[in-house]
Structure formats: structure tokens, C-alpha cells
C-alpha positions as CSV (number, residue, x, y, z in Angstrom):
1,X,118.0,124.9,161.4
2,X,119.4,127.8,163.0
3,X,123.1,126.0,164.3
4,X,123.0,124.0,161.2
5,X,122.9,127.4,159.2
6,X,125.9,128.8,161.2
7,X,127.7,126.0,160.8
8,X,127.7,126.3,157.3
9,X,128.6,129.6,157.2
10,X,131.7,129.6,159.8
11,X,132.8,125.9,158.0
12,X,135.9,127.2,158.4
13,X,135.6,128.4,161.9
14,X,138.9,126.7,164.0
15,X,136.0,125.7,167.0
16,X,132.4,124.9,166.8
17,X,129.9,125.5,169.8
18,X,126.7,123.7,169.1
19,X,125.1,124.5,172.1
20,X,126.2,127.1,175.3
21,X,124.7,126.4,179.0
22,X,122.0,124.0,177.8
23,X,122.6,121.5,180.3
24,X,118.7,120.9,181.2
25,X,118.4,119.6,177.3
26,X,121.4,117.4,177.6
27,X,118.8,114.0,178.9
28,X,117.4,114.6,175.0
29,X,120.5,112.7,173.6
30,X,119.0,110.9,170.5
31,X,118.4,115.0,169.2
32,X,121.5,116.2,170.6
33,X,123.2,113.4,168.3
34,X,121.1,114.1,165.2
35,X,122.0,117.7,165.4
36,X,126.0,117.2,166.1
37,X,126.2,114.6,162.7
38,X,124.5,117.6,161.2
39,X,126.7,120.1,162.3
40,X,129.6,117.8,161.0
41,X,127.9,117.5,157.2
42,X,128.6,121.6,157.6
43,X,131.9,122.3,158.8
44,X,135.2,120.8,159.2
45,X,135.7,122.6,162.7
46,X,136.0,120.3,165.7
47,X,132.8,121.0,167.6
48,X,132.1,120.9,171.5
49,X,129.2,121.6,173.9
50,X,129.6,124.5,176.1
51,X,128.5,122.9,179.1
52,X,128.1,124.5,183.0
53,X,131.3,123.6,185.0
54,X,128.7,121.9,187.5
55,X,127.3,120.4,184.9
56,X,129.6,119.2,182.3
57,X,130.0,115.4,183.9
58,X,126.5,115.1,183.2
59,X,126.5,115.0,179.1
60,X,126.2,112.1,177.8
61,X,127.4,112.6,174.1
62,X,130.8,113.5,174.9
63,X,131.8,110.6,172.6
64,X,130.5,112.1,169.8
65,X,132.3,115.5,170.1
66,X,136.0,116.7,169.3
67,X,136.4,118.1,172.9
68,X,134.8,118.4,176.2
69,X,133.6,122.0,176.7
70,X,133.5,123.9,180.4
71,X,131.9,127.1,181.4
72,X,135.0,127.6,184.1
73,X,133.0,129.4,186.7
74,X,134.4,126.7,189.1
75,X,134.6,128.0,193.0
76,X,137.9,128.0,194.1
77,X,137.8,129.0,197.4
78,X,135.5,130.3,199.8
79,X,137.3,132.3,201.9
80,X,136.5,136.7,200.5
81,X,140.1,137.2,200.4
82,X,141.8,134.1,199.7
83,X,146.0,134.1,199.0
84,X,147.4,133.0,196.0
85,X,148.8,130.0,197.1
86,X,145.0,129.0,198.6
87,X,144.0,129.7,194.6
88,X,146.6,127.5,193.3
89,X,146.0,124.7,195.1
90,X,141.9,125.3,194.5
91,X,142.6,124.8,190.9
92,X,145.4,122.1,191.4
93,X,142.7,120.2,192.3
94,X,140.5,121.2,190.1
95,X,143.5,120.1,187.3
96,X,143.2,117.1,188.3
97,X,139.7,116.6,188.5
98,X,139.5,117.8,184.9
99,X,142.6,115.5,183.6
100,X,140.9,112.3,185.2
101,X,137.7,112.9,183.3
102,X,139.1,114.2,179.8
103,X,140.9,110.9,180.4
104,X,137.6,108.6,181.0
105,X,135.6,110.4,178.2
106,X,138.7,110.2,175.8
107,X,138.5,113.7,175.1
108,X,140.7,117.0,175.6
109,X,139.2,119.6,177.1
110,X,138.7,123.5,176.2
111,X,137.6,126.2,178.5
112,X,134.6,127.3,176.1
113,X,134.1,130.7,179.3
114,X,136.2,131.8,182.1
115,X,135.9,135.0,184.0
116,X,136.2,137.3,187.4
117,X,133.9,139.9,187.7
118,X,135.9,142.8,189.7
119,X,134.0,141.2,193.0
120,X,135.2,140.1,196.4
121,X,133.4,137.0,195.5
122,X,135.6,136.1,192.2
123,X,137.0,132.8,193.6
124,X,133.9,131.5,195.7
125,X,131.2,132.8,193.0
126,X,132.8,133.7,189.5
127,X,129.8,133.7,188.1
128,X,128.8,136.4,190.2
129,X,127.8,139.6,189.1
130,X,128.4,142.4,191.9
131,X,131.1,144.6,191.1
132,X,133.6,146.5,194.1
133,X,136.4,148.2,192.0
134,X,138.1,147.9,194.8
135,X,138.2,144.2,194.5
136,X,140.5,144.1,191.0
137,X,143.3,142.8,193.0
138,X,141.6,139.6,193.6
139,X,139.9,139.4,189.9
140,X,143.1,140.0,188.4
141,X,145.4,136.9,190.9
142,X,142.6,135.0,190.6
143,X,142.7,135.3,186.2
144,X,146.8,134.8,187.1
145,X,146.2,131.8,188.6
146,X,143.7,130.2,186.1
147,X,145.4,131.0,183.3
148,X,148.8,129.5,184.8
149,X,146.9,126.3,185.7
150,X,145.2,125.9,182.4
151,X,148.9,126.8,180.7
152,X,150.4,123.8,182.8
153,X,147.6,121.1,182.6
154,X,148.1,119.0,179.2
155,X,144.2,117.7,179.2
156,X,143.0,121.3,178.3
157,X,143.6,122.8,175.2
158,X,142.7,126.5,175.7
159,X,140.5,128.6,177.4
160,X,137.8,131.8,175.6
161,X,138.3,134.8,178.1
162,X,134.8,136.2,179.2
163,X,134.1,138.9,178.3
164,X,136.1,140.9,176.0
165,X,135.0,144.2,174.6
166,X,136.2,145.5,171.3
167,X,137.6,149.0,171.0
168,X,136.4,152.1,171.0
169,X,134.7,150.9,174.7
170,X,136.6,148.3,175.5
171,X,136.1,148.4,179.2
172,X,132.4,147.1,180.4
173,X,130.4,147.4,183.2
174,X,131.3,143.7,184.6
175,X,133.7,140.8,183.8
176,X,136.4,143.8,182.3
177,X,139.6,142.2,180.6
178,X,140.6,145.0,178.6
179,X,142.2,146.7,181.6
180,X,145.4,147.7,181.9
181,X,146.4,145.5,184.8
182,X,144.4,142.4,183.3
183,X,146.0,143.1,179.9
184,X,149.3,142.5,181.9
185,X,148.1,139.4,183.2
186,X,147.1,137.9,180.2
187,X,150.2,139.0,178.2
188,X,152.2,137.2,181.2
189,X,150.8,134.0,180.8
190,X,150.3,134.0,177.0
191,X,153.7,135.3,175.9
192,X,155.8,132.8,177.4
């Protein structure tokens, strides 16, 4: 009642996420599919799942969705201080991994969460929650690199930047994008 409620009130929303990192519900299909032709009676939005990026081949009602959504907390590499050039070909890969199966399911793909926490761990555990300041150099190449991949790979459609903090604090205690130097990296890949 609850999703089909705020689909009715955001009908004119330009996404719909009917469900966010439920991937242990995903084996109840039959529901899943009752509640998706639901949400369509509501809104005119294209809707997606927002499933877990180990997770996401594992839905099995892609079909009856607008787009495949990922949780981008791929690991990219395992190395604690890997170059860019090891980053870019981590999500080169991971490009194509994505384009072959937005190609099988028949569907585009939208990053519904990506993120690096300010961690020496932000491209072998994104997810991760441990913040080193001194580690924005590696959040902010590893954003860079992401955002350049996701710019340059025609199977997905956009990405939703985790987390974001309106003004008057925009700056929290983990995942930070409204700093200065990942302002810069955002404008650089989104003003083009």
C-alpha cells in the first residue's frame, strides 16, 4: 500500500524505484509482478528495481520493468592504491559486463547508487564505510573514472550520486560529494 501510495503521488516523477536493495525478496516474483502492474496503474514514470550490483543478475522480472537498476558498489580493484589506468580498465570490464546483459534482458540500464567513501578502500570496497581524509585523492579518481565510463557506455542511461547533502550542511560524515574537489569532478564529466 505504501509504494503504491507514492507512486501516486510522484505520477509525475521522471524515475520510479519500487523497491531498493531487496534482493533476498526477489525469488517472490508472482508479488513482485502484482506490485510493479500496480505501480504502473499510478504513474507514468518508467520504474526499475534498485537491485545490489552482486545481485542484480539474479532478478527475475527484469522484463517487466522500464530499466535494469544497479547499486554500483562494484570492486574495481583490489590493490589500496590502485592507478587510474588500473581503474579504467576495472570498469572497462565492468562496461562490458553490463552492456552484454542490458543486451540479454532487453533493457537499458541506470545506476539507481554509486559512491566512494573518502577510504583507501574506495575501489576494492565502495561500499565501505571507514573514512581517512587523507584518502580523497582516491575517492575523488575513482568518482572520475566511473563517471567517464558510465558517460561513454551507451547501455546505461544515468547514474544517482550517493550521497548528496543539501545546503546549509552540505558536507557529511561519509560518502561527501559536495566537496569542492568532487564538485570539480562531477562538473568535469557532466558539462561536456
Amino acid at each position: 500500500k505504501w509504494i503504491t501510495t507514492m507512486a501516486a503521488a510522484c505520477s509525475d516523477a521522471d524515475l520510479f524505484v519500487v523497491g531498493t536493495e531487496l534482493d533476498r525478496t526477489v525469488s517472490h516474483e508472482k508479488e513482485w509482478r502484482r506490485l510493479i502492474d500496480q505501480v504502473r496503474q499510478r504513474t507514468t514514470a518508467p520504474i526499475t528495481f534498485a537491485s545490489n550490483w552482486d545481485s542484480f543478475e539474479k532478478v527475475p522480472f527484469w522484463d517487466a520493468l522500464d530499466l535494469v537498476g544497479v547499486q554500483s558498489y562494484f570492486p574495481i580493484s583490489d590493490e589500496s592504491d590502485p592507478s587510474r589506468e588500473k581503474l579504467e580498465t576495472g570498469w572497462r570490464q565492468l562496461s562490458g559486463r553490463l552492456s552484454k546483459y542490458s543486451e540479454r534482458v532487453g533493457r537499458k540500464i541506470v545506476q539507481t547508487e554509486i559512491g566512494y567513501n573518502q577510504s583507501f578502500r574506495a575501489a576494492s570496497e565502495p561500499w565501505s564505510y571507514p573514512v581517512d581524509q587523507a584518502a580523497e585523492p582516491l575517492q575523488l579518481v575513482c568518482m572520475s573514472v566511473a563517471l567517464n565510463a558510465i558517460e561513454a557506455e551507451p547501455a546505461i542511461v544515468g547514474a544517482f550520486l550517493w550521497k548528496w547533502f543539501p545546503e546549509p550542511r552540505p558536507v557529511g560524515r561519509n560518502f561527501q560529494l559536495a566537496t569542492e574537489g568532487m564538485r570539480r569532478v562531477i562538473e568535469d564529466v557532466w558539462r561536456r
